[in-house]
C-alpha positions as CSV (number, residue, x, y, z in Angstrom):
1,X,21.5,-20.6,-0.9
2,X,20.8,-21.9,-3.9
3,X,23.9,-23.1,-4.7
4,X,23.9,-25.3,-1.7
5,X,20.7,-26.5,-2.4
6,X,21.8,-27.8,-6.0
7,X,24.7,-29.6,-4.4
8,X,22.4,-31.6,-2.2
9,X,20.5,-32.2,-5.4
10,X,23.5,-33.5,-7.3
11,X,24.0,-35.4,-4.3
12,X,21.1,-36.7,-4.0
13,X,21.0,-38.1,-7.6
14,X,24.1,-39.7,-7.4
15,X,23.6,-41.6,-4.5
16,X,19.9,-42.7,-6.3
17,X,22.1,-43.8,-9.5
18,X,24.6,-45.5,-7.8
19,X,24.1,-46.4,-4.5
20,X,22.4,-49.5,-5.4
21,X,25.2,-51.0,-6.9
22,X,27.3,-49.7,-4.2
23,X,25.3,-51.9,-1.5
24,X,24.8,-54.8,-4.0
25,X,28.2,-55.0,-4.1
26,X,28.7,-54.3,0.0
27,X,26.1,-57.3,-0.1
28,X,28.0,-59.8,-2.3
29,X,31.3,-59.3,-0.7
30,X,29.7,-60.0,2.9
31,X,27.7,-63.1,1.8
32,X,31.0,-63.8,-0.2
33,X,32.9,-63.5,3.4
34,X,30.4,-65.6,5.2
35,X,31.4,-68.9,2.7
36,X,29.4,-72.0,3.6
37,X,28.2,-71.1,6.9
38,X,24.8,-69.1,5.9
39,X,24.3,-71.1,2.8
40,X,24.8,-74.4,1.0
41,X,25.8,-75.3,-2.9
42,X,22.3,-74.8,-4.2
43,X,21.8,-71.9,-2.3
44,X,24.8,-70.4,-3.6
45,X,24.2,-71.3,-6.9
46,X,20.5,-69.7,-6.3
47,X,21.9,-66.9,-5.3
48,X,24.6,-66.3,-8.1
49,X,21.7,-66.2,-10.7
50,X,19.2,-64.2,-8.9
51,X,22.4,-61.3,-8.5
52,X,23.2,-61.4,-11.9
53,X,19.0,-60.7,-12.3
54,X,19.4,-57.6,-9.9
55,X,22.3,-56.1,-11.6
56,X,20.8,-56.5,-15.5
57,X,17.4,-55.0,-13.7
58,X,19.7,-52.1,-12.2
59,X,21.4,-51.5,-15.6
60,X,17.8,-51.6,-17.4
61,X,16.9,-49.2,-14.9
62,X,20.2,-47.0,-15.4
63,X,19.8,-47.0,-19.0
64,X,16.1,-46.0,-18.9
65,X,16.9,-42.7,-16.4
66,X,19.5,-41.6,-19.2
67,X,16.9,-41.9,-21.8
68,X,14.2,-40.6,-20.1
69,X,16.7,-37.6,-18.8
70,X,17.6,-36.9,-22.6
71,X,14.0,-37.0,-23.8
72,X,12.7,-34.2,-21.3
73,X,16.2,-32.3,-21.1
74,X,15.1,-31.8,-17.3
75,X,17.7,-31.6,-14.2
76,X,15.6,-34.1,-11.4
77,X,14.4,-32.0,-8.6
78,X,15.3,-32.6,-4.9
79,X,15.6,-37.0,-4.2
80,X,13.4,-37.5,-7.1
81,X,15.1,-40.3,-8.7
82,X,12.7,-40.6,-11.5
83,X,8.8,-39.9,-11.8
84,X,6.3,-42.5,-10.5
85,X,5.0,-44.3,-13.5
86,X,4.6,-47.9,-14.9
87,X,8.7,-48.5,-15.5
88,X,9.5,-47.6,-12.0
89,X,6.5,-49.6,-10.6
90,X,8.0,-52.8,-12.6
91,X,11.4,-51.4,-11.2
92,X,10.9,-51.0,-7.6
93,X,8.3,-54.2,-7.6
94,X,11.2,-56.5,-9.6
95,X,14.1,-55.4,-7.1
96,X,11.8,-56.1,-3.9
97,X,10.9,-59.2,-5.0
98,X,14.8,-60.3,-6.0
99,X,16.2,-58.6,-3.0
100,X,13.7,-60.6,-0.8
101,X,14.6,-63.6,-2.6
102,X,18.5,-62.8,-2.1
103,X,17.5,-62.3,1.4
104,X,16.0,-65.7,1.5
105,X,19.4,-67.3,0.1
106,X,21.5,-65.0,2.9
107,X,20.8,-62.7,5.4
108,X,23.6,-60.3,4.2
109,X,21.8,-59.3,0.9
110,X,18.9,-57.4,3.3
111,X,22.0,-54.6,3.3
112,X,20.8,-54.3,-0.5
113,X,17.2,-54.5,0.3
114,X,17.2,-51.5,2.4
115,X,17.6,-49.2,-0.4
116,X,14.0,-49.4,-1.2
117,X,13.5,-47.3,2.5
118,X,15.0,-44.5,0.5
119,X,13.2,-44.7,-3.3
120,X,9.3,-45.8,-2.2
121,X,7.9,-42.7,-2.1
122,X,9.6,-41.7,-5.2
123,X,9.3,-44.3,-7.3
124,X,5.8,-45.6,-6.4
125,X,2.6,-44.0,-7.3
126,X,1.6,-42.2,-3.4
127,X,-2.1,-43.7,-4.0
128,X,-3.6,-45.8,-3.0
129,X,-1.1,-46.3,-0.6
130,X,1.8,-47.5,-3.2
131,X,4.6,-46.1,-1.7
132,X,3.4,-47.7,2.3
133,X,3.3,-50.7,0.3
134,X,6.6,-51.2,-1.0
135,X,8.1,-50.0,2.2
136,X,5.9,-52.9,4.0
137,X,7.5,-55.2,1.1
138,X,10.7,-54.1,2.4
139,X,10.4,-54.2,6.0
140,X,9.4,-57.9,5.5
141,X,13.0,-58.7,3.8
142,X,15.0,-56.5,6.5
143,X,12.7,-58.4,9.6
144,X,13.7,-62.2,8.0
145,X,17.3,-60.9,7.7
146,X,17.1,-59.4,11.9
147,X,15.3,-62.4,13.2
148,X,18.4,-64.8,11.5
149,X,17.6,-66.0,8.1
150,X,14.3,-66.8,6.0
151,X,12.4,-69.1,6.4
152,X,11.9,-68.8,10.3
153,X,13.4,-72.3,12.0
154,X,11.8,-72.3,15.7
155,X,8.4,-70.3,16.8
156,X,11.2,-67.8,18.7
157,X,12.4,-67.1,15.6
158,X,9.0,-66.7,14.4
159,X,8.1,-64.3,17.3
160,X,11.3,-62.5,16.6
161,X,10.1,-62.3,13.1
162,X,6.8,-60.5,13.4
163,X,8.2,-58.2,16.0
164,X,10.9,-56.9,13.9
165,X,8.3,-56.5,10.9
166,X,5.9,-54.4,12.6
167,X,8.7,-52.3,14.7
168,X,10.6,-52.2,10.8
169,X,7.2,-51.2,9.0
170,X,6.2,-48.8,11.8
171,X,9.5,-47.2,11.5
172,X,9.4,-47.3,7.4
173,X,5.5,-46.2,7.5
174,X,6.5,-43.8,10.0
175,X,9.6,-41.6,8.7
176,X,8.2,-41.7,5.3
177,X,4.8,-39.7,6.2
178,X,7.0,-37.4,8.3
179,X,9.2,-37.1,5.4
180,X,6.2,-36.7,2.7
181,X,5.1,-34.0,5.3
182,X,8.7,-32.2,5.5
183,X,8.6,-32.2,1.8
184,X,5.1,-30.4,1.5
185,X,6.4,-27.7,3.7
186,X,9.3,-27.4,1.9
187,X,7.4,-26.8,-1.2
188,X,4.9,-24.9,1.1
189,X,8.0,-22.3,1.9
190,X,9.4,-22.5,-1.3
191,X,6.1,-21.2,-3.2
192,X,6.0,-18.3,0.2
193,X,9.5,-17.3,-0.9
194,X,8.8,-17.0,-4.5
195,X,5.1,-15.3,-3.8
196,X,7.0,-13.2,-1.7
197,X,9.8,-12.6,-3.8
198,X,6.9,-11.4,-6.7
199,X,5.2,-9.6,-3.8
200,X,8.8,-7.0,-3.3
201,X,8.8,-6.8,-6.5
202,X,5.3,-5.3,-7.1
203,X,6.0,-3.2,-4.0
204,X,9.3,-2.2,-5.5
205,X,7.5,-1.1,-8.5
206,X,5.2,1.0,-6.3
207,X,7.1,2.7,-4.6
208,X,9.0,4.2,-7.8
209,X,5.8,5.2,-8.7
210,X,5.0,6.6,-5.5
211,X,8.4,8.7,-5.8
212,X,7.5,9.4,-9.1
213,X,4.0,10.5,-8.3
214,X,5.5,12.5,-5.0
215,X,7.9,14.1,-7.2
216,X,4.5,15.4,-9.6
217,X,2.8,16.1,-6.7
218,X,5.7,18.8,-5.2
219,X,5.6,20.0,-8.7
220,X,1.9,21.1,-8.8
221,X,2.0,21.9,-5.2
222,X,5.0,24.6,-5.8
223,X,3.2,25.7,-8.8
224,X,-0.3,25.6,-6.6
225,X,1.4,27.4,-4.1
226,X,2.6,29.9,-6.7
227,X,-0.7,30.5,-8.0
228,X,-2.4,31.1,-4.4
229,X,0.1,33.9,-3.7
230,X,-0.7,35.3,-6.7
231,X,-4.2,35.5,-6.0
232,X,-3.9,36.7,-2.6
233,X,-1.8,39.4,-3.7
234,X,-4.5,40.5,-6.0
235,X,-7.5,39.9,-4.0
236,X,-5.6,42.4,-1.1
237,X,-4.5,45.0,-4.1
238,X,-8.2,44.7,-5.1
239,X,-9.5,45.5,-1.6
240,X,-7.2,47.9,-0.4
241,X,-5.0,49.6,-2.8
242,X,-7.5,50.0,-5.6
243,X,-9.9,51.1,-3.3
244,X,-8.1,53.4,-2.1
245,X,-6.8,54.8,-5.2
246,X,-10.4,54.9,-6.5
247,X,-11.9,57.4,-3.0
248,X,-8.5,59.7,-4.0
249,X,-10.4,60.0,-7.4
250,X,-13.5,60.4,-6.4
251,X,-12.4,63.2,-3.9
252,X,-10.1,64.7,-6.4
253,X,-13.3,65.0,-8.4
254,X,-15.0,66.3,-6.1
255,X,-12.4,69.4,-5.4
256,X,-12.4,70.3,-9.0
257,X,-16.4,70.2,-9.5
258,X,-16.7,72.8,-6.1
259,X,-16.2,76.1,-5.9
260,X,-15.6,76.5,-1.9
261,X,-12.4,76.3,-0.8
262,X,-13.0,74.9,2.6
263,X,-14.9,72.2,1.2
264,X,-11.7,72.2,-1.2
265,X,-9.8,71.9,1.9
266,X,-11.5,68.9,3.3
267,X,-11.5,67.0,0.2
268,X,-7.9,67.1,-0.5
269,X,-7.2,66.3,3.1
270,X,-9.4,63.2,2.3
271,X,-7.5,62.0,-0.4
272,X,-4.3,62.9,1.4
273,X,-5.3,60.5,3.8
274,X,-6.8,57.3,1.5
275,X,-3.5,57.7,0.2
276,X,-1.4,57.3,3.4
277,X,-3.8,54.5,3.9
278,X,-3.4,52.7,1.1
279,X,0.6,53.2,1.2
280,X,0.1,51.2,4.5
281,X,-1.9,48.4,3.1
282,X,0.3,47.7,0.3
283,X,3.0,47.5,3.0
284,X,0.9,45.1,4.6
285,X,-0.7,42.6,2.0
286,X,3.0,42.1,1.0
287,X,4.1,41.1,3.8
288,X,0.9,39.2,4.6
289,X,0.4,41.2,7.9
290,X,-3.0,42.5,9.2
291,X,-4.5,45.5,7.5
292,X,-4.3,48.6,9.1
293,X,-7.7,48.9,11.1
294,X,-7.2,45.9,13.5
295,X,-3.4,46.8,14.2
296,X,-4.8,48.4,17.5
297,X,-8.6,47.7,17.3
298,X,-10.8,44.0,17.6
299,X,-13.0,43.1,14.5
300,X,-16.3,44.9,16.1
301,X,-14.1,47.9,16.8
302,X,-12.3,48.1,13.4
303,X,-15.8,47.4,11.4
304,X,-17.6,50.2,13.7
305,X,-14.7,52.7,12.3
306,X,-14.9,51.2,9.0
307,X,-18.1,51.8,8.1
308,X,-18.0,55.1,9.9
309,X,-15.7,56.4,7.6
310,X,-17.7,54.9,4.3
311,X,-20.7,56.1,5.5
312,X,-19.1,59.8,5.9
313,X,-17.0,59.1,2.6
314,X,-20.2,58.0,0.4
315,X,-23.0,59.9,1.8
316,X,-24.6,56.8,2.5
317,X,-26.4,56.2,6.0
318,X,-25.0,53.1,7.1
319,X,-25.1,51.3,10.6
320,X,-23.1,49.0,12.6
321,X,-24.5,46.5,15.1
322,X,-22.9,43.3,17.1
323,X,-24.9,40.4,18.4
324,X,-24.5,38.0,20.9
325,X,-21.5,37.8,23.4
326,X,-18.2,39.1,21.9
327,X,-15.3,37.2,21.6
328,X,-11.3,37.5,21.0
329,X,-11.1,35.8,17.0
330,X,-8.4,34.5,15.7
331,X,-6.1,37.5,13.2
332,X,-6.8,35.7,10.2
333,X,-10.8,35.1,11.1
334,X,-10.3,39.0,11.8
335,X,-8.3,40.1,8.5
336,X,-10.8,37.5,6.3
337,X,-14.2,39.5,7.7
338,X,-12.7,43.0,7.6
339,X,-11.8,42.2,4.2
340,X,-15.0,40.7,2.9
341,X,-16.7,44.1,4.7
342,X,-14.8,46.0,3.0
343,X,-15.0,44.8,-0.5
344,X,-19.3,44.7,0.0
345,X,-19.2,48.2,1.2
346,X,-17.3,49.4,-1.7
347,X,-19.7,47.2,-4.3
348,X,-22.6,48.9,-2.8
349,X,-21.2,52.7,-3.3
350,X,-20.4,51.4,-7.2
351,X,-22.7,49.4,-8.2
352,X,-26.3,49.8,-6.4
353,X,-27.5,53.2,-5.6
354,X,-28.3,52.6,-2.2
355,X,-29.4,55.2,-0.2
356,X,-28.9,53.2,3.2
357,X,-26.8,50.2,4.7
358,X,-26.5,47.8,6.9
359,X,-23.5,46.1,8.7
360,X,-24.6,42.8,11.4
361,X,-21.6,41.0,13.6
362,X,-23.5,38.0,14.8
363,X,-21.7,35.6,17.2
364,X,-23.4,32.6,17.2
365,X,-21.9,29.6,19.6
366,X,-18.9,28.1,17.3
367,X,-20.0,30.4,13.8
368,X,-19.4,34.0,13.3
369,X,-21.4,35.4,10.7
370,X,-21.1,39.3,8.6
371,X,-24.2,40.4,7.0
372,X,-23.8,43.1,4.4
373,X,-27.4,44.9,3.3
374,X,-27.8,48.0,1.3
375,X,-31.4,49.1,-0.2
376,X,-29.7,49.8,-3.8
377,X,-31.5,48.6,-6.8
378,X,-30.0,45.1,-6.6
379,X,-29.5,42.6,-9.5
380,X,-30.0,39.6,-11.4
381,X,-27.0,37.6,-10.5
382,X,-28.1,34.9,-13.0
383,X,-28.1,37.8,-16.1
384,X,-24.9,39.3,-14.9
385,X,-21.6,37.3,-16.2
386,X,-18.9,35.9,-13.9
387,X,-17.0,38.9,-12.3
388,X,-18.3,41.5,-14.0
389,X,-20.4,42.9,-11.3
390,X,-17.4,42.5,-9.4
391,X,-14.8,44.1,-11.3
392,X,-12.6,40.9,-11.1
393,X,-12.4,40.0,-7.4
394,X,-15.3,41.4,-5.7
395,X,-17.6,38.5,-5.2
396,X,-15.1,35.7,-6.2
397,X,-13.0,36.9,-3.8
398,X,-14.8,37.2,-0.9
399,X,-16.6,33.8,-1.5
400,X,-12.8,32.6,-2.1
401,X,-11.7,34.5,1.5
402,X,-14.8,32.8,3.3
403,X,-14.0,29.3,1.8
404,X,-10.1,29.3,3.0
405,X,-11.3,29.4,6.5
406,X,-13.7,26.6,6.0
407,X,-16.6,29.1,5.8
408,X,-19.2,29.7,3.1
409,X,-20.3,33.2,1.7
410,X,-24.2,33.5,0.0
411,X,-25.8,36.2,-1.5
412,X,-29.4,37.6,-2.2
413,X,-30.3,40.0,-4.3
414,X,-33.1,40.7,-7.4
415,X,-33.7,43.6,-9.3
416,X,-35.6,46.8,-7.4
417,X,-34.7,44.5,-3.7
418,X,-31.2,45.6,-2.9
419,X,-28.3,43.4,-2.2
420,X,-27.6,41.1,1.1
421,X,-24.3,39.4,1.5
422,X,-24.0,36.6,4.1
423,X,-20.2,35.5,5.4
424,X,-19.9,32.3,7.9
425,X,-16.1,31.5,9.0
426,X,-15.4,29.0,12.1
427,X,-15.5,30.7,15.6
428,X,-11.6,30.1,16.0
429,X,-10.5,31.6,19.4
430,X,-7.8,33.9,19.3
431,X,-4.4,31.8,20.7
C-alpha cells in the first residue's frame, strides 16, 4: 500500500513539472498546423512573443520548485505541486492571464490553458475563495476557445459564450469542491489509520502486560492455594486429631490417679476409643472427606451425639436444642458447623471452668445459626493476645471456617460472665 501510494505521488509530481510544457508544446504545434486560417501576421507575431513569455514564466517557475525543494529537503505530498504562497499566486495569476491572451490570438492554446483545472486549488490560497477564482479565470479562456475564438463575432457566438462559461465554471467550481472534499476524507482516513495503528499498539502493549500480570497472578494463586491447604490441614489436625489425642490423656490420667479397676476399665476403653476416632479423622481431613459423626447422621443428629459424649467425657451438664423447621444442609455447611462445635466445646472444657453448657441449632429462613454458651468464668478478649486463648486455631479458625462459607462468627464474653459463641453460614440446601 504504501508503495503504491508513493508511485501515484511521483506521478503526480511529474505530470505538475512537466505537463505544462507538454501541452504548451501540444498547443503550439496545433496553432502551428492551423497556419493562416485562425490567425493573421500580427496575430502570429502576438502570439510568438506572448509563448516565449509562458515558457520563461514556466522555467522561472521550474527553477523556483528546485530551490524551494532543496531548501526544505521535503518530498511534496499527494498533487501538491508547491505550497500556496505569494510566488505561486504571481505564478498561476501570470499563466492565466498569458494563456487567455494566447487564447485570444488562437483557439488552440485553450489546450494549454486547461492545466490550471488541475493546479488551483494547489497553488492558490483556498480563502477567500482563491482557488474558485482562478478556476473561473480559466473557464473564461476554455468557453472563448468552445464558442470559436475571442472576441465573440455575432450575439450567437456571444450566447454560445456565456453558456459554455457557466456550464465550464459550474463543472470547474464543481469537481474541485468534490475533490477538496475527497481530499479531507483522505486525510480524514489517513489520521483513523494512524490513530488506529497507535491504538494496537497500546493494546498490544496491554495485553503483554495482561499475560504478564496473568502469569503473577497463577503464581500467587498456586502459592495461595498452597497456603489454604496448609491451613485447612491444620485447622482439621487442630479439631480432631489433637483433640482427640488430648481426651486419651486426660483419660490416661485419670486411670493412673484411681484406684478401682472398673473405673480403670472404663477409662482405658475411653481412650481406646478417642483413639480409633481420631485414627478416622485423620483419614478424613486428608482426604478432605466429612468427619466421622455426619457419615451416617444429619448436623442436629451428629451435634445431639456430640455433645452427648463431651458432656459424659467432661462432667459438664450440657444440652442440645434445634429451632425452627429442620432442613437437609449442604456437607460442607454440615462439616463447617460440626467443626466450629466442636472446637467451642473443647475451649470451654480447657479454658473456662464451666459447670454447665449450652448448644442452640437455630434455622432461621435462608441463615443457620450455632450458638455455643457455657457459664465458665469467661474473659477479657481485649487483654488476651491473638491465639493464645485459642491455642493457635481455636477462635481464628472457627471465625476462618464461618467466613469461607460467606458466614460470620461473633463472640461474647467478660470476666466472671461465661463465654457465648455465635456462627451464621448461608442456608445452602443440600443438592
Amino acid at each position: 500500500m504504501t508503495a503504491r501510494v508513493t508511485t501515484v505521488e511521483e506521478r503526480w509530481q511529474q505530470f505538475f513539472r512537466w505537463g505544462p510544457y507538454a501541452l504548451l508544446v501540444v498547443a503550439g504545434v496545433l496553432v502551428a498546423a492551423s497556419g493562416d486560417e485562425l490567425m493573421d501576421r500580427t496575430r502570429a507575431l502576438v502570439a510568438g512573443a506572448l509563448f516565449a513569455a509562458v515558457l520563461a514564466l514556466q522555467l522561472w517557475w521550474t527553477a523556483h520548485q528546485r530551490a524551494v525543494g532543496e531548501t526544505r529537503r521535503e518530498t511534496p505530498t499527494l498533487s501538491v505541486p508547491g505550497a500556496p504562497g505569494p510566488a505561486s499566486v504571481f505564478y498561476f495569476t501570470a499563466r492565466t492571464a498569458l494563456a487567455f491572451a494566447l487564447t485570444w490570438t488562437n483557439p488552440f492554446f485553450a489546450v494549454f490553458a486547461c492545466i490550471g483545472y488541475f493546479d488551483a486549488v494547489h497553488l492558490l490560497p483556498p480563502r477567500p475563495a482563491g482557488a474558485r477564482a482562478g478556476l473561473v479565470a480559466v473557464a473564461l479562456t476554455l468557453a472563448g476557445s468552445q464558442s470559436g475564438g475571442l472576441p465573440p463575432h455575432s450575439l450567437l457566438q456571444w450566447v454560445a459564450f456565456a453558456g459554455l462559461f457557466v456550464l465550464n465554471g459550474c463543472l470547474a467550481v464543481g469537481l474541485s469542491h468534490l475533490g477538496v472534499k475527497e481530499a479531507e476524507k483522505a486525510r480524514e482516513r489517513a489520521a483513523t489509520i494512524e490513530a488506529l495503528a497507535r491504538a494496537n499498539a497500546r493494546l498490544e502493549e496491554a495485553l503483554e502486560e495482561n499475560a504478564a500480570l496473568q502469569a503473577q497472578l497463577l503464581v500467587q494463586a498456586r502459592e495461595a492455594g498452597v497456603a489454604d491447604e496448609r491451613r485447612r490441614l491444620a485447622a482439621e489436625i487442630h479439631d480432631t486429631i489433637a483433640q482427640g489425642l488430648a481426651g486419651v490423656i486426660t483419660q490416661l490420667q485419670a486411670v493412673g490417679a484411681t484406684t478401682d479397676p472398673a473405673l480403670a476399665q472404663v477409662r482405658l476403653r475411653r481412650a481406646a476409643d478417642l483413639a480409633r476416632h481420631s485414627l478416622g479423622e485423620a483419614r478424613r481431613s486428608v482426604q478432605n472427606l466429612s468427619p466421622v459423626a455426619l457419615e451416617h447422621d444429619t448436623l442436629p443428629d451428629a451435634l445431639r451425639k456430640t455433645v452427648a459424649d463431651w458432656s459424659e467425657r467432661t462432667g459438664i451438664t450440657a444440652r442440645f436444642t434445634v429451632t425452627g423447621t429442620e432442613h437437609p444442609v449442604h456437607d460442607e455447611i454440615a462439616a463447617t458447623l460440626l467443626r466450629i462445635a466442636q472446637e467451642a466445646l473443647a475451649n470451654a472444657e480447657r479454658h473456662s471452668g464451666a459447670a454447665r453448657a449450652g448448644v442452640t441449632l437455630s434455622y432461621m429462613g435462608d441463615e443457620l445459626t450455632l450458638d455455643v454458651r457455657d457459664d465458665g468464668h469467661g474473659f477479657d478478649p481485649a487483654a488476651v493476645p491473638a491465639r493464645h486463648h485459642t491455642g493457635g486455631f481455636g477462635l481464628d479458625g472457627m471465625r476462618a471456617r464461618a467466613e469461607r462459607l460467606a458466614g460470620s462468627l461473633a463472640l461474647e464474653t467478660e470476666p466472671g460472665h461465661g463465654t457465648a459463641i455465635s456462627a451464621r453460614v448461608p442456608l445452602a440446601p443440600h443438592e
